[in-house]
N, C-alpha and C positions, 0 to 999 in steps of 0.2 A: 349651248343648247342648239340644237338641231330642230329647225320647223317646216314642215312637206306641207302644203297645201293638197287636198286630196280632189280628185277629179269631181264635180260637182256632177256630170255625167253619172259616174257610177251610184252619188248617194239618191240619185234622180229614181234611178233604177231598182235602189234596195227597198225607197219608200212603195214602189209599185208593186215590189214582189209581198211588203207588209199589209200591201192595200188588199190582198188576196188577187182571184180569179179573174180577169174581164174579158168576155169573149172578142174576138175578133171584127171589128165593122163598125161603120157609124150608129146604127140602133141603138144607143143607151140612153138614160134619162137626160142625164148632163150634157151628153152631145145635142138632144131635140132642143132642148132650152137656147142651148147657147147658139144654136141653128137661128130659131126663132128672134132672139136677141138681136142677132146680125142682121135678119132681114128685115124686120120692123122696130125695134126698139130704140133699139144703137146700130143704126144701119155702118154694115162695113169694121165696128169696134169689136164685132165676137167673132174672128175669122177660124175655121175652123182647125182643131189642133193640130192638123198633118200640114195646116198651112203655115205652121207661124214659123218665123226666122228663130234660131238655134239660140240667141239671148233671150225673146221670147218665153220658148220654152223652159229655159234655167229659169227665169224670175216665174213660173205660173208656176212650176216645180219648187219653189224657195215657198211662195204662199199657201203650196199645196200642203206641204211637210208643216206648215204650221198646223195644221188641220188636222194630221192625221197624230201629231206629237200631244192636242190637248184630247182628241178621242182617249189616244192612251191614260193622258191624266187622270179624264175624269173615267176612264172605266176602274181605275187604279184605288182610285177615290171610293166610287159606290161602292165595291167591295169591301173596303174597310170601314165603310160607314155601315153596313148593315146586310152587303150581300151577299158578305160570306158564304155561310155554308147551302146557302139559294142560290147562290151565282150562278153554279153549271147549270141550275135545272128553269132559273127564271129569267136572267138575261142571256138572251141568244142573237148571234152574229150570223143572218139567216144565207149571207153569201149573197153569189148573185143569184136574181128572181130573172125568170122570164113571160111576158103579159103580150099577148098579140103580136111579137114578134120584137118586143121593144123588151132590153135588158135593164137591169137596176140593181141595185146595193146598198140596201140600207142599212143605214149602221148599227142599230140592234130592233127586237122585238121584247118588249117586257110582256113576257107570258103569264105574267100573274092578274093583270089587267088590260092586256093584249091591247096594247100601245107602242107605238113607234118611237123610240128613242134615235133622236137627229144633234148630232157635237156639228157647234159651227166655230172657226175661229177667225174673226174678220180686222180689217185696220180701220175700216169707217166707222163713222163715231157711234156712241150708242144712243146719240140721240134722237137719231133718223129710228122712223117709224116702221115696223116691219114691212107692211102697207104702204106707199106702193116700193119703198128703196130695197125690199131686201127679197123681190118679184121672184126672183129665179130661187131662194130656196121656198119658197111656198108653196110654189108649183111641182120642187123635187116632191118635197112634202108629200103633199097631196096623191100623188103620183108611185109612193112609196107606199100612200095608203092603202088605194087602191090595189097594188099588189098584194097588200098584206091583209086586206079586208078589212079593215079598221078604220075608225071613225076618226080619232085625235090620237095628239102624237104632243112630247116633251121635247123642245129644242132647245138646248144646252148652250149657250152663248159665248164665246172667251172675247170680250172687245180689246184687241191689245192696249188701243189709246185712249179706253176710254171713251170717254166727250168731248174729248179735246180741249178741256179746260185744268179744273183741279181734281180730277177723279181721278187720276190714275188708270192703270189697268182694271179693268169690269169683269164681274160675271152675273151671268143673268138667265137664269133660265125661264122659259115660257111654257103653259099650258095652251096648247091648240085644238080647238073643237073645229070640225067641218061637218057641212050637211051630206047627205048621201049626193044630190045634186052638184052641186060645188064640186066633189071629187069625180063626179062623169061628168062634165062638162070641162075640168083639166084634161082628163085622159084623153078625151073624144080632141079637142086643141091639140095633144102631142100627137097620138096616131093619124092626124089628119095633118099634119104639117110632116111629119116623117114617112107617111104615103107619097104625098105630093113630093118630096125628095124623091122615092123610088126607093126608099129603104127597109120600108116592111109592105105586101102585099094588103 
């Protein structure tokens, strides 16, 4: 038996080209977050992606692909459970948005109740509360809403480990309601920290 190890590089690159479209520059949702992250949260821990060393980038690329391997599951999934012959016309994959000069991608719209559908697949445990540990997709969230005008949104869970006890692998999904306030008062926090970068006018 013959065994190649394949450049992790290129499978780096297949996941982005399945990720679709992302414009060019720092303005995207994930970048203000993880901007923000860096400079007051986890000061110095979210360095920005054009800065990280080339292992780095393989391992956020290895957590990445997990992310985008359980989207596919569970899109995989809905439609054999029920969204068959509604698929094309009620969950939709809106690409990227663009809001005040700040880019986004969220991962579907359910048009039948015009709701944000968000897949997350994480290695921390599923005991932590989404509140405050799981900060940066709440704020995607939010943020996604606002693009999309929408109130609440379905976040799809995959814990790999679990709790870290005897549960195994987890799934869990969550209904999210937000006030109108709460989602302008995120947006008003990104485009004021991604101004103050110099990144959107």
């Amino acid at each position: 038996m013959k065994v190649v190890e394949l450049d992790p590089e290129n499978l780096e690159s297949l996941a982005v080209r399945q990720g679709g479209y992302r414009s060019p520059g720092p303005a995207h949702v994930s970048n203000v977050i993880r901007s923000i992250e860096n400079a007051v949260l986890k000061p110095g821990q979210r360095r920005p992606y054009d800065e990280l060393t080339k292992d780095e980038k393989r391992r956020m690329g290895n957590y990445t692909s997990g992310g985008w391997a359980w989207e596919e599951i569970i899109r995989e999934g809905i439609v054999r459970a029920g969204g068959g012959p509604l698929y094309g016309d009620r969950f939709i994959s809106p690409g990227e948005l663009t809001l005040d000069g700040i880019h986004g991608t969220p991962d579907w719209l359910d048009a039948a109740d015009w709701c944000l559908e968000e897949f997350k697949c994480t290695w921390r445990s599923s005991s932590r509360p989404l509140d405050p540990d799981f900060w940066h997709w709440l704020v995607q969230i939010k943020a996604y809403c606002k693009m999309l005008t929408c109130q609440w949104a379905r976040l799809r869970v995959f814990y790999v480990n679990g709790d870290y006890r005897e549960s195994g692998p987890q799934y869990r999904p969550y209904r999210l309601e937000f006030t109108k306030l709460e989602i302008d008062d995120n947006w008003k926090m990104l485009t004021g920290h991604a101004r103050s970068k110099g990144w959107i006018k």
